[in-house]
N, C-alpha and C positions, 0 to 999 in steps of 0.2 A: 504494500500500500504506500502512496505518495501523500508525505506527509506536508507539511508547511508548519512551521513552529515561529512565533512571534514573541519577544520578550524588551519588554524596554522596562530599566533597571532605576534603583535610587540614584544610582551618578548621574542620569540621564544626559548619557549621551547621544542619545538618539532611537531608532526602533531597528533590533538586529530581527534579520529574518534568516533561517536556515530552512533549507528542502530538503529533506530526507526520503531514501524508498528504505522502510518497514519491513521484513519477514519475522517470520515464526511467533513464539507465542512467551509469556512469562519471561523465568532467566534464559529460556533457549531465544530469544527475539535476535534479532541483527540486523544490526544501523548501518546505512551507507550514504555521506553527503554527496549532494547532487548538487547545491550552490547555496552560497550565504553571502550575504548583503547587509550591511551598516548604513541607513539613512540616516543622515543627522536631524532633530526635530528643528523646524524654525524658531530664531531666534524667540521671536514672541511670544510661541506655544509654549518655551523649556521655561521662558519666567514665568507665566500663566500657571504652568504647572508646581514651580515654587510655590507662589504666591498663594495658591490655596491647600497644598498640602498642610497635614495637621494645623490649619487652620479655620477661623470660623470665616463663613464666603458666603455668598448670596446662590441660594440653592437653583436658582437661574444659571448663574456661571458656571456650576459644576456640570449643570444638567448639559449646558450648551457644548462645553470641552469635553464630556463623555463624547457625543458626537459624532466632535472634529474629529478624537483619535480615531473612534472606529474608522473614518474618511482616511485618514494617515496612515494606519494599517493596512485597510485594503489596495492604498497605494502605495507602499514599502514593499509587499508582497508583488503586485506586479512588476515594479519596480526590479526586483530582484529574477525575476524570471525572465524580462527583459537583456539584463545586463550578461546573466547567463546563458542565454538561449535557450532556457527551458519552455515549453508551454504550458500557461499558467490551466489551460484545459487539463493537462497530465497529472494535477493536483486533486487527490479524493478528500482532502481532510485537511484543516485548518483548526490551530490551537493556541489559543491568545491567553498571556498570560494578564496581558493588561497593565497599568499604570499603577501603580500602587498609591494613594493617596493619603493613607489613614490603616494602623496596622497596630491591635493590641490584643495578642495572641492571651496574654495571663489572664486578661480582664480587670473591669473596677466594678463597684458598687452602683446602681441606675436603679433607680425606680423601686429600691429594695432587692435588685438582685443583683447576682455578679456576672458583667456582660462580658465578653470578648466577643472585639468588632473589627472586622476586616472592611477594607474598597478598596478595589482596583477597577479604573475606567478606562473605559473604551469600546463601545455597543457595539454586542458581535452581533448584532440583527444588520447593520450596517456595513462590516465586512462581510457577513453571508449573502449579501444582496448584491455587492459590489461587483463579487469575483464570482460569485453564482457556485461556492462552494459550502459545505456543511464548518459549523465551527463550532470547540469545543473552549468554552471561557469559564470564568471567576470557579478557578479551579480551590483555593483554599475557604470559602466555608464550609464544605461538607466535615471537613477534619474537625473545621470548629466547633461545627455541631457534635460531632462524635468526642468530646473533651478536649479536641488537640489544641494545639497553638496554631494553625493553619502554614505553620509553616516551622522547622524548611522542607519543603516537598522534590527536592534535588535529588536526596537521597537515595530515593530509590533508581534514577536514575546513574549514579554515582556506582551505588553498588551492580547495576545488571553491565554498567562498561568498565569497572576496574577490580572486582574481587579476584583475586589470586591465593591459590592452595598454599602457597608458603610463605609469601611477604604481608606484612603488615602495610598497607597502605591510609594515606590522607588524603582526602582529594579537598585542594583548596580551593575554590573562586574568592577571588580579589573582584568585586563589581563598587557598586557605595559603601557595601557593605560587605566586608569579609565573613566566609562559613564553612565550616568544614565537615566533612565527613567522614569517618573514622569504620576502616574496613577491617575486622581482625584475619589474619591466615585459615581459610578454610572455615571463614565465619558465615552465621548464619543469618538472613535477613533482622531475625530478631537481637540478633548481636551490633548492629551499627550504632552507632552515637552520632548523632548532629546537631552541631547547631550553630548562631552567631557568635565571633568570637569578637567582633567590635567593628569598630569602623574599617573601610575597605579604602577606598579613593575619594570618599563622599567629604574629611576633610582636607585632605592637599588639594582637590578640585576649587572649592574653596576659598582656599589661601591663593590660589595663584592666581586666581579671577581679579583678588584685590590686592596683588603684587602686579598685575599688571594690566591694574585699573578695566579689569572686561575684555580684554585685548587675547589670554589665553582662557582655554576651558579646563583644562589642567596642565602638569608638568612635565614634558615632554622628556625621557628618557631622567627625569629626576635632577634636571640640571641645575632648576635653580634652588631645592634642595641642598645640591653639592656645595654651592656657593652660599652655604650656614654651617651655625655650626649647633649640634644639639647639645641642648641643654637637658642634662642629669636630672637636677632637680624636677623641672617642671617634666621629664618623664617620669619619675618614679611618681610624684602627684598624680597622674594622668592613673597610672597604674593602681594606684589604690583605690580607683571610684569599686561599690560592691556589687557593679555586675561583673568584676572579673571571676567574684568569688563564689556566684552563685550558679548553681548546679546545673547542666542542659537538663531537658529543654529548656532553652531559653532564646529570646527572639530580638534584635537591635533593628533599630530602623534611622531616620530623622528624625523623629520624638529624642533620642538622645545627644545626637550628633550631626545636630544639623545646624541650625543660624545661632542659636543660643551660645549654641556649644564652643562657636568661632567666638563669638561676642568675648565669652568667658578667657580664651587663649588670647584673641586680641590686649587685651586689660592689662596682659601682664607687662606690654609693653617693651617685649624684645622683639627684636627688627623681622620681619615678615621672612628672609629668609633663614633666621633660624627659627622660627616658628613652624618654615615650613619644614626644616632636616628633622625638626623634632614629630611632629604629625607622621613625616613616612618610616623614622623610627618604634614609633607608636604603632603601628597598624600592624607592624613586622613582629612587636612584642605582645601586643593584645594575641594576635594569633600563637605565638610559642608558648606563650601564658594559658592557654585554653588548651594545648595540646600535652602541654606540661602536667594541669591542674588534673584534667579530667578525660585522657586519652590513653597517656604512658601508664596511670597507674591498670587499665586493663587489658592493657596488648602491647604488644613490640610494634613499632614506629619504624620501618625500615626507609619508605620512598614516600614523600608530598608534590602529588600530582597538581599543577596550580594551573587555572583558568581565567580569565577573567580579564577585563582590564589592566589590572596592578602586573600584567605578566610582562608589560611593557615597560615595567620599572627596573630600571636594573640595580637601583639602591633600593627597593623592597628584597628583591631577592638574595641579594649581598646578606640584609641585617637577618635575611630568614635562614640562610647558612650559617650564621656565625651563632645565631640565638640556638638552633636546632642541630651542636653539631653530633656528626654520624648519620645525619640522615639524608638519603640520596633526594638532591630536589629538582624533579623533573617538570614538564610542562603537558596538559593534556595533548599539546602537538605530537610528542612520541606515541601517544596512541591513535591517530588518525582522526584525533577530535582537535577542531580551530580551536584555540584559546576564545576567540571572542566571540562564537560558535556556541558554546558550551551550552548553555543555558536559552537558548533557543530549541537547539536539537532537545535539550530536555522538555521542552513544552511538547513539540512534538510526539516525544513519545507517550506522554501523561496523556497526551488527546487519545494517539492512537489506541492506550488499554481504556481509556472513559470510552471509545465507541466501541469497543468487544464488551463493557460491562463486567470490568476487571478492576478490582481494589488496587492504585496505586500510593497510596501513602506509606509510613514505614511508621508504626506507631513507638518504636523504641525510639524516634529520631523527633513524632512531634508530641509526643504525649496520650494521642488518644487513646480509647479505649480498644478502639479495634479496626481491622483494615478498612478501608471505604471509597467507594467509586467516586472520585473526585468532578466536579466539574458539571457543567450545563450544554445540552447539547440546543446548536439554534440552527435547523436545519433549512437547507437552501430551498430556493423557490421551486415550487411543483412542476414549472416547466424546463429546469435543471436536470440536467442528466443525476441520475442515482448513482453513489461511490460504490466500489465493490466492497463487498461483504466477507470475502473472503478470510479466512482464518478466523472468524465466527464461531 
């Protein structure tokens, strides 16, 4: 089956699209990319999307930028079929993971009960009409319903393309927000661990916007990082906040590390670039921190498979060798997955087991109580050809 996986992240850098062809079933399934494509969002749209994430917005504006993106979706997708020469006809299935705008997996107190509340926007009734294909979207409430944290839902993908019978693996994404997933040797679905280990790119992004004044979107190979110098102190402070010390499941978003969070590192009033050497030493130790805390003590750590954005940083990966040493730090490129790919091909594949009506969560990795078919199906117009059914 010909898949199409859609993912646009907290860094927001824009909508990656990956096409994948699908075989077989469960852990015997097998991925093959077929083309992936990076849109950048317009200028406009990425502050728009600032501007009302976890914030309070006039229910007009949210309702109108769900939408747009579905409009921006369906045109990222062809977009990318274009630039590859795929035919966007050759696509049975469509799996949007959506925008994230509001994300609070633990829950708080409402109305007298304890709520956990997810959104991610971008109306697949709008890309299902566009492309004239089936889509499967707002794939983390069903987890939430079921007790989980709705997220992180990677995992399972994580584990069906990197378990291995003798090596201890991590598979990291660097995106806004860094996460990992923790594979034991000849471990069993119910043996993974995941979760947030902290900020990802989401603060050097950031800083370097106001290091040069709008001009970049982030820090290109870490350079102007290089050009600071990290401050001790204000790492070890950084280090101490107590979600390092609290147990997975657990979930980071912008709610921690996002405008406030800069506000609070600004204040301290050391010069932007060593604010920023400290921020991409920070990301690199929030993650050894969370593999250290809550990884090593259950398995052997041999290889950290990294994804993401941050895989573009070569001062993350430096401080993620020196913080982790003995441990082999690879890229999901050695396995035939794009680093900036990753997380796309995973939507993908979540679609593809939501239309067989296959439980894809990993309930050791979000809390829930038990497995659950993720996701909403919004099916294409009735004068649309029908996807095959096949491996049903």
């Amino acid at each position: 089956m010909r898949v199409a996986g859609i993912m646009s992240g907290t860094s927001l850098d824009g909508i990656d699209v990956a096409v994948v062809d699908i075989t077989g079933a469960g852990w015997a399934t097998r991925v093959a990319t077929v083309a992936q494509r990076t849109v950048p969002y317009p200028a406009r749209v990425r502050e728009a999307i600032l501007g009302i994430s976890n914030a309070e917005v006039h229910v007009g504006t949210l309702a109108r930028l769900h939408v747009l993106l579905g409009e921006l979706y369906a045109r990222a997708v062809g977009e990318a079929c274009r630039r590859s020469g795929v035919a966007l006809s050759s696509i049975e299935l469509i799996g949007s993971h959506g925008q994230t705008i509001f994300h609070d997996g633990a829950g708080c107190r409402f109305f007298g009960r304890k709520i956990a509340a997810t959104l991610q926007i971008g109306e697949a009734a709008v890309i299902a009409e566009r492309t004239g294909i089936p889509v499967v979207a707002d794939f983390r409430p069903r987890d939430l319903a079921a007790g989980g944290r709705g997220a992180p839902l990677v995992p399972y993908v994580d584990y069906l393309l990197f378990r291995h019978r003798r090596r201890g693996r991590v598979a990291l994404n660097i995106g806004g927000i860094a996460n990992v997933t923790a594979i034991p040797p000849k471990g069993a679905p119910d043996e993974v661990v995941a979760f947030d280990t902290g900020p990802g790119n989401m603060v050097i992004d950031a800083l370097a916007r106001l290091y040069s004044k709008g001009s970049l979107r982030f820090d290109a190979g870490g350079r102007i990082a290089a050009r600071g110098r990290l401050s001790p102190p204000l790492l070890d402070l950084l280090l101490r906040d107590r979600y390092f010390r609290q147990p997975p499941p657990k979930t980071a978003g912008r709610e921690q590390y996002g405008r406030e969070f800069v506000e609070r590192l600004l204040a301290t009033r050391l010069p932007l670039e060593d604010l920023l050497a400290t921020a991409t030493a920070f990301t690199a130790a929030a993650v050894a921190c969370g593999i250290e805390r809550f990884i090593r003590p259950r398995m052997r750590v041999d290889e950290l498979i990294v994804s993401g954005g941050g895989v573009h940083n070569p001062r993350i990966l430096a401080y993620l060798a020196a913080f982790l040493p003995g441990v082999r730090i690879l890229t999901s490129a050695d396995f035939g997955i794009d680093p900036d790919a990753k997380e796309a091909i995973a939507f993908a594949i979540l679609a593809y087991e939501t239309w067989h009506r296959r439980p894809a969560n990993l309930p050791s990795a979000t809390g829930a109580r038990r497995p659950v078919v993720l996701g909403k199906i919004t099916p294409q117009a009735a004068s649309s050809r029908s996807p095959s059914r096949h491996n049903r």
